[in-house]
C-alpha positions as CSV (number, residue, x, y, z in Angstrom):
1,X,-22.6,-146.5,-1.7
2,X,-21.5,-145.2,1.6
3,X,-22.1,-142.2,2.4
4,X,-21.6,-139.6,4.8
5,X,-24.2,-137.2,6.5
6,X,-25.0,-134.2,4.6
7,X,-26.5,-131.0,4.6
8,X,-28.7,-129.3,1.1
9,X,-30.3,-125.6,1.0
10,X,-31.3,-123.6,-1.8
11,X,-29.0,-120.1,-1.4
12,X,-30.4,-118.3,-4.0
13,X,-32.4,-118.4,-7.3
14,X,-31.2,-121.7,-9.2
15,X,-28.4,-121.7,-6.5
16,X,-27.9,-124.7,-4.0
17,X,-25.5,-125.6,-1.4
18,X,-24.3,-129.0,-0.3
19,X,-22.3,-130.1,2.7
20,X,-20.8,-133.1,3.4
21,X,-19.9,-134.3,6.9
22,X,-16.9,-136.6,6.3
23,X,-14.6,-134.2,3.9
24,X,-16.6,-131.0,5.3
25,X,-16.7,-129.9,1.6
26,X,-19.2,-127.0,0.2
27,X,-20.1,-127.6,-3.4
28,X,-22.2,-124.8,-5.0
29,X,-24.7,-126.0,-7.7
30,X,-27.6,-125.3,-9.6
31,X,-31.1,-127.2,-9.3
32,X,-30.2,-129.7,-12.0
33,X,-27.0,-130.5,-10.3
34,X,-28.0,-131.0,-6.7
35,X,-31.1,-132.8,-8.0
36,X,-28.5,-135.7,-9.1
37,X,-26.3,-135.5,-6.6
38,X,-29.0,-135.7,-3.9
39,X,-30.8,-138.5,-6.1
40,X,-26.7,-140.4,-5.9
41,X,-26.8,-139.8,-2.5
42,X,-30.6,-140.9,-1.3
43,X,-32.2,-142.1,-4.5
44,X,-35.5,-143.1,-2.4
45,X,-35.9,-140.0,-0.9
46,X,-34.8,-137.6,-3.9
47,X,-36.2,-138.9,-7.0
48,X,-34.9,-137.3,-10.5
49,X,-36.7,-134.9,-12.5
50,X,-37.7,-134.8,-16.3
51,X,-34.5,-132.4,-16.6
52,X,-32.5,-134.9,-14.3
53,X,-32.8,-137.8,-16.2
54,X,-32.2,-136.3,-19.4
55,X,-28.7,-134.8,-18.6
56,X,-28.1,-138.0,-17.5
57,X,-27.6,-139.2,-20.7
58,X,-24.6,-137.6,-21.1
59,X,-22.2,-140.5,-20.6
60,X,-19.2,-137.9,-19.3
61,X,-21.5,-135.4,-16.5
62,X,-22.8,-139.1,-15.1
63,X,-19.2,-140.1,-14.7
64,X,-18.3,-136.1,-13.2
65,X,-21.2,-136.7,-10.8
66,X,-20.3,-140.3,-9.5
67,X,-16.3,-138.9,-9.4
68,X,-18.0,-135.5,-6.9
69,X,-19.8,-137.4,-4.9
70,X,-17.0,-140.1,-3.9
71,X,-14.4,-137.1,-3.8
72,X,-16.9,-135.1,-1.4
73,X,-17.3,-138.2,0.9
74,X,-14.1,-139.3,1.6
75,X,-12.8,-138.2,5.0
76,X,-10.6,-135.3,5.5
77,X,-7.2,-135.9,5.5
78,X,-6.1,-134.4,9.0
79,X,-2.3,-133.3,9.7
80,X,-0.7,-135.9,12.2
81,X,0.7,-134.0,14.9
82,X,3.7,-135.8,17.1
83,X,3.5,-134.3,20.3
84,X,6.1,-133.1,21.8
85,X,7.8,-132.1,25.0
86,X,8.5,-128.9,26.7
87,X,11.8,-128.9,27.6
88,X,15.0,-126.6,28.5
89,X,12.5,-123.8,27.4
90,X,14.4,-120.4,27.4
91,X,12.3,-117.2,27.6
92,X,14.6,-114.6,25.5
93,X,10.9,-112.6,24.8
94,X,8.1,-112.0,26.2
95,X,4.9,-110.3,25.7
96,X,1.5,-109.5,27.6
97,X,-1.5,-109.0,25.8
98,X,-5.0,-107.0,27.4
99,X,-8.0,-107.0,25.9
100,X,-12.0,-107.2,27.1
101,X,-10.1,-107.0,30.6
102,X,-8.3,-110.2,30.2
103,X,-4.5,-110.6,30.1
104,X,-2.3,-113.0,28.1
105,X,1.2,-113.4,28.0
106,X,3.2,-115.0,25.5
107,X,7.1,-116.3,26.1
108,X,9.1,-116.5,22.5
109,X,12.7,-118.4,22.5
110,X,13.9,-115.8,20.6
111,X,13.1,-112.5,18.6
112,X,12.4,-113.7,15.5
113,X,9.8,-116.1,17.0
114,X,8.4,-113.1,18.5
115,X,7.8,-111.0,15.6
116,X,5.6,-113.3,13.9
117,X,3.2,-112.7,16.5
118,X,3.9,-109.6,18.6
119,X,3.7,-106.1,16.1
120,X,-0.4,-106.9,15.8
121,X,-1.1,-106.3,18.9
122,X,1.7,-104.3,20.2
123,X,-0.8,-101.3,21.0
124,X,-2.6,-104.3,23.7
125,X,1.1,-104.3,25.4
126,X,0.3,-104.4,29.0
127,X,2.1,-105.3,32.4
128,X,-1.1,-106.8,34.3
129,X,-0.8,-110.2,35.7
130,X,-1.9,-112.5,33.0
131,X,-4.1,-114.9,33.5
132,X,-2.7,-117.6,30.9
133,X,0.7,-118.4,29.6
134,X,1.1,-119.4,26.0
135,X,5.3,-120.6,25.0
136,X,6.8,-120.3,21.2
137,X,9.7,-121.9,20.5
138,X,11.4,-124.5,17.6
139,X,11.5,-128.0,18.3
140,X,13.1,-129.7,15.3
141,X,13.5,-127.1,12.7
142,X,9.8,-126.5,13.9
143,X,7.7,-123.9,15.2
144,X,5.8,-125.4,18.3
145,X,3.3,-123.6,20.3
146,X,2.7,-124.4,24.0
147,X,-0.3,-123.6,26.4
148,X,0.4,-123.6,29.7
149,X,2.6,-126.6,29.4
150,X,0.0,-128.4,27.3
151,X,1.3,-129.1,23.8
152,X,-1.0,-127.4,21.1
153,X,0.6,-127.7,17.7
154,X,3.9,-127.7,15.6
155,X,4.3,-126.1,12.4
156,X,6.8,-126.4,9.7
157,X,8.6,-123.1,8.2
158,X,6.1,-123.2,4.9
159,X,3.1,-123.2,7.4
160,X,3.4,-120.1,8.9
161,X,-0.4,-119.0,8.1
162,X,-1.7,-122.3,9.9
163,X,0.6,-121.0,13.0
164,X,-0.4,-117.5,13.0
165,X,-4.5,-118.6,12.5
166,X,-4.3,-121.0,15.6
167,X,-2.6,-118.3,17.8
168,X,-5.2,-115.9,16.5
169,X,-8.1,-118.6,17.6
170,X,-6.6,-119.0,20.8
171,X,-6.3,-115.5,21.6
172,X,-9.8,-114.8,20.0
173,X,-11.1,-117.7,22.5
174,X,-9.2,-116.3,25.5
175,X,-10.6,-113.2,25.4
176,X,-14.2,-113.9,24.5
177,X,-14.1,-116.4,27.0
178,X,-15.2,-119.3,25.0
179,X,-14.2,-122.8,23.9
180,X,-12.8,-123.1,20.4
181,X,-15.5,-125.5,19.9
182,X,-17.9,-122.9,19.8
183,X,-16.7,-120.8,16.4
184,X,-18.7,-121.6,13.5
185,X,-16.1,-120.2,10.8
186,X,-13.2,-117.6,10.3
187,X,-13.2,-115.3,7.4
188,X,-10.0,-113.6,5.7
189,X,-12.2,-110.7,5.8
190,X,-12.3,-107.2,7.2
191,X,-15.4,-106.8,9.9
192,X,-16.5,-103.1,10.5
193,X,-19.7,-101.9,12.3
194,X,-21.7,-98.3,12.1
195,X,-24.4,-97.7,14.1
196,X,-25.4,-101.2,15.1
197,X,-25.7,-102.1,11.1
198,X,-22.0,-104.3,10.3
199,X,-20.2,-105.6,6.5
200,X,-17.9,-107.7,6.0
201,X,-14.9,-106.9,3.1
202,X,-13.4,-109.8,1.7
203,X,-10.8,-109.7,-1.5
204,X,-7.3,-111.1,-2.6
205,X,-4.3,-109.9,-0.9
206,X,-3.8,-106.2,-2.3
207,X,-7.2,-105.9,-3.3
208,X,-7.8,-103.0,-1.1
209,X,-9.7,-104.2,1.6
210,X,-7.4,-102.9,4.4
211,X,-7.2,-99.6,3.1
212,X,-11.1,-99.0,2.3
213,X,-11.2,-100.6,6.6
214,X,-8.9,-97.7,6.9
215,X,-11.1,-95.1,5.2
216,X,-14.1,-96.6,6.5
217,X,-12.9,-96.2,10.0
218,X,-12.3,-92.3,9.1
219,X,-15.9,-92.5,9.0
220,X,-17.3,-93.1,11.4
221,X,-17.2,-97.2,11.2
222,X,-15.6,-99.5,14.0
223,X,-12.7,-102.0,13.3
224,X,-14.6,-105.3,14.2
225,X,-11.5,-107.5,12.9
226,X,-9.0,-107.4,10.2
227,X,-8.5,-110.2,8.0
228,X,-9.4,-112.1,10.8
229,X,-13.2,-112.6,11.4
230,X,-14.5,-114.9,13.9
231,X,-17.9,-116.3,13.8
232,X,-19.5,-117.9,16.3
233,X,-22.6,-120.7,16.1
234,X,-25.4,-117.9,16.8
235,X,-24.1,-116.4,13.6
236,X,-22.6,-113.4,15.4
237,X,-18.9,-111.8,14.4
238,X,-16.8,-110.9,17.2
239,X,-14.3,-108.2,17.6
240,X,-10.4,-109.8,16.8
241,X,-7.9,-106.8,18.4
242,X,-5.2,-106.8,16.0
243,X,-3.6,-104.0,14.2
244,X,-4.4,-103.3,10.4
245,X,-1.7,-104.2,8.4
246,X,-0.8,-101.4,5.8
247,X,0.8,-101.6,2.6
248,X,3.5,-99.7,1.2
249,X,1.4,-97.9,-1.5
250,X,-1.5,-96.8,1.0
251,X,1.4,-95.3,3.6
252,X,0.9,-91.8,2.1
253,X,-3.0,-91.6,2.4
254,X,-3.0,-93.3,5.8
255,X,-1.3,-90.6,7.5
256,X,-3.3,-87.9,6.1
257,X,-6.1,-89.7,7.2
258,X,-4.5,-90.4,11.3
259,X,-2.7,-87.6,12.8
260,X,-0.4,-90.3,14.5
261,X,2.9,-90.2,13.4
262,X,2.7,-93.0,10.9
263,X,6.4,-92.6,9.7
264,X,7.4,-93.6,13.5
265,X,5.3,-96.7,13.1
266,X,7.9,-99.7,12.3
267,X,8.2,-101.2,9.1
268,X,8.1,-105.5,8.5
269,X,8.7,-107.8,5.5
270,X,5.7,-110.2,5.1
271,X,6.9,-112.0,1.7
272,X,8.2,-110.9,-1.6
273,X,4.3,-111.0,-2.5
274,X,3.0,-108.9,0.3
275,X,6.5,-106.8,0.7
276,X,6.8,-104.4,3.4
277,X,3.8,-103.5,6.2
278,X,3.2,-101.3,8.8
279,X,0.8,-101.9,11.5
280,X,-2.0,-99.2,12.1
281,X,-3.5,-99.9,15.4
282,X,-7.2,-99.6,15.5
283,X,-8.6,-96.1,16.0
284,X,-10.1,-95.4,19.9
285,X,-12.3,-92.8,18.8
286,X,-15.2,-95.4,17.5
287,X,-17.1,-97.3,19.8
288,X,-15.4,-100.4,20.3
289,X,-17.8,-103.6,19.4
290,X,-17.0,-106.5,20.9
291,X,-19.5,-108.3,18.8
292,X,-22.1,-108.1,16.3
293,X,-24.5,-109.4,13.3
294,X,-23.3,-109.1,10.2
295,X,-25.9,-109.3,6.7
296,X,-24.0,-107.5,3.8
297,X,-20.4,-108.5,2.8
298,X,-18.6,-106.5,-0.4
299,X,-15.6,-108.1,-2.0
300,X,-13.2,-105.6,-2.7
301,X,-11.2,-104.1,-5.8
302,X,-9.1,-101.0,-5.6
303,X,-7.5,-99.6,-9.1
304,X,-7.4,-96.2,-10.1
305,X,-8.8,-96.7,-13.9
306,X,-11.8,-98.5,-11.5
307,X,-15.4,-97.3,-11.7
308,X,-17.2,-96.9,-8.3
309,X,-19.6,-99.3,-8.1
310,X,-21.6,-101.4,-5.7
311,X,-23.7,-104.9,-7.3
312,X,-25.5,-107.5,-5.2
313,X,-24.1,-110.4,-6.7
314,X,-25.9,-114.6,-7.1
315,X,-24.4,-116.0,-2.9
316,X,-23.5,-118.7,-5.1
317,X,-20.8,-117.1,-6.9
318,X,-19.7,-115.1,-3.9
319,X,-19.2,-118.2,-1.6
320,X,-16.6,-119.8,-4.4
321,X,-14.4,-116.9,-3.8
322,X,-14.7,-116.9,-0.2
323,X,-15.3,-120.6,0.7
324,X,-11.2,-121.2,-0.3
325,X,-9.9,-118.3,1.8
326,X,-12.5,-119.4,4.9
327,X,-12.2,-122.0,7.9
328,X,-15.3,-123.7,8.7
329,X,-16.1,-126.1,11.6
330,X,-16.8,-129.8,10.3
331,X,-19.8,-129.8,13.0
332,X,-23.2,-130.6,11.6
333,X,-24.5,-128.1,13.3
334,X,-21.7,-125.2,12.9
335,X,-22.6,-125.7,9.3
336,X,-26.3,-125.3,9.5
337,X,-25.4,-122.5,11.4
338,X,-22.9,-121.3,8.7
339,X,-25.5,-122.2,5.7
340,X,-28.5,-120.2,7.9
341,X,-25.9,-117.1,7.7
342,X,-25.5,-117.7,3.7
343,X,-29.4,-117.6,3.4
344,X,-29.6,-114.0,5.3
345,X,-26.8,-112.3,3.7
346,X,-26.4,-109.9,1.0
347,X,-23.1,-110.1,-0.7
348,X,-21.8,-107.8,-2.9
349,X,-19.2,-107.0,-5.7
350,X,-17.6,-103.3,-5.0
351,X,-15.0,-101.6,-7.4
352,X,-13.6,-98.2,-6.5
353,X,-10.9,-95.4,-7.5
354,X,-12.6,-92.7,-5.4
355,X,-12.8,-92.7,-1.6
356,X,-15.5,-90.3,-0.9
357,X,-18.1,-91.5,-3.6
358,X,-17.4,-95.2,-2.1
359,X,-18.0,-94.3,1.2
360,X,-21.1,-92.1,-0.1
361,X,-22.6,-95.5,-1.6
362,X,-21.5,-98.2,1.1
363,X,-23.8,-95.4,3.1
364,X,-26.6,-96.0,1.2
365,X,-26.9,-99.3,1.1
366,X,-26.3,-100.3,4.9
């Protein structure tokens, strides 16, 4: 059979993680499972075990392993992009960007263009001379993104997420000053750093995670990222400047916890999922860290019937919720890089209903 390159580690106790190269799938399996996949794959090299060969008897798991493997090794299907031209551009919007000391400024065709960017990072606003130009408009009932006047994508209305994560990459690359070559992953996860020691909170939309970032930033912990987490190949997490998007249902507690005006604040519509938003910008009075290491992530659950609790959980069964959720470079070596980071984290279920006894316990354990 033809195969692709691949990677295999062992995670965690009876936990194993396998990469392949052409689909740049992660499967997570036990040491039973990756002992037959690895045999399908390289049968001289990794020989089956006692165990091995008596599973596969079972007619049906021989036939789910033969059907993994060929899924996991067919190449990535990879959106065709027509390129298109830059043409009659009209600049209705504009707006510059400063962060690290580095200026961008981005021309919309109109407003609504505009605020599908802009309200992150409106506390960055700045009238500096930029040092790169970035163009939105719609090309074809599509949203098409410009560099300079280098063509970089075009998205169609139900791919807004795509569009806003590869603004947010080339914004994250501008101001690091790096190629987007060099970034290992990007988590939908909150990054926040105290005293040189950094988490990561991950969870499903509404599961809290902005809001305990919030509290946690009352505390003495610097916003890192938001939802937006960066990772670069020498396993480091650098800082992403936007604004923390806050929910309706957290607007009363975050304005006892910021003596900003957070009713002045403007309001948005996300999606009849998220509903309505404001945008808390990040608080000053941290230090700000531009980047960091990061060895303990907590997945997040807010309800008020909730215990507060904190459990180290198998990496295995951590990395299915956040492997969906997570882009990850298809480079060999961006995903031994990515795997090495697996091996030297922590991760964590954490359910809470009480601020103060959460923070008391995240505390103790960084």
């Amino acid at each position: 059979m033809n195969t692709s390159r691949f990677i295999s580690d062992q995670i965690d106790q009876d936990t194993n993680i396998i990469w392949f190269e052409n689909s740049n799938n992660y499967i997570v399996v036990n040491d039973v499972i990756n002992n037959l996949i690895l045999n399908k794959l390289s049968p001289s090299i990794y020989p089956l075990n006692t165990e091995s060969i008596n599973i596969l008897n079972d007619q049906s798991i021989k036939e789910e392993i033969n059907t993994l493997v060929s899924d996991c090794n067919k190449t990535s299907n990879r959106k065709e992009i027509e390129e298109v031209d830059l043409k009659n551009f009209n600049s209705e919007q504009y707006t510059k960007i400063c962060f690290n000391n580095r200026v961008v400024k981005i021309e919309y065709e109109n407003k609504n263009l505009k605020e599908l960017i802009d309200p992150k990072f409106s506390h960055l606003n700045s009238e500096k001379k930029e040092e790169i130009n970035y163009r939105v408009c719609m090309i074809d009932k599509k949203i098409v993104l410009f560099r300079e006047d280098k063509f970089i994508g075009s998205w169609n209305a139900d791919e807004m997420h795509e569009f806003q994560g590869k603004v947010s990459m080339e914004l994250t690359s501008f101001f690091h000053v790096k190629d987007e070559s060099e970034w290992t992953c990007v988590f939908h996860g909150s990054t926040l750093s105290k005293k040189e020691k950094s988490i990561m909170l991950t969870g499903d939309s509404g599961s809290g995670k902005s809001s305990l970032s919030t509290i946690l930033m009352d505390n003495n912990f610097s916003l890192v990222a938001d939802d937006f987490s960066p990772m670069s190949i020498s396993g480091n997490h650098y800082n992403f400047p936007s604004a923390i998007s806050i929910k309706e249902g957290f607007y009363k507690s975050a304005t006892e916890l910021y003596k900003i005006n957070f009713e002045s604040l403007k309001e948005y519509f996300i999606s009849e999922i998220k509903g309505n938003v404001k945008y808390l910008p990040p608080d000053n009075k941290n230090e700000m860290v531009l980047s960091t290491r990061c060895d303990k992530v907590f997945n997040v659950k807010f309800g008020e019937n909730l215990s507060n609790e904190i459990k180290e959980v198998n990496k295995g069964i951590a990395l299915n919720k956040i492997l969906p959720d997570s882009w990850i470079s298809n480079n060999m070596e961006h995903a031994k890089s990515f795997i090495n980071w697996v091996k030297q984290t922590s991760f964590y279920d954490l359910t809470y209903s009480d601020n103060e006894e959460i923070i008391k316990m995240i505390n103790k354990i960084i």
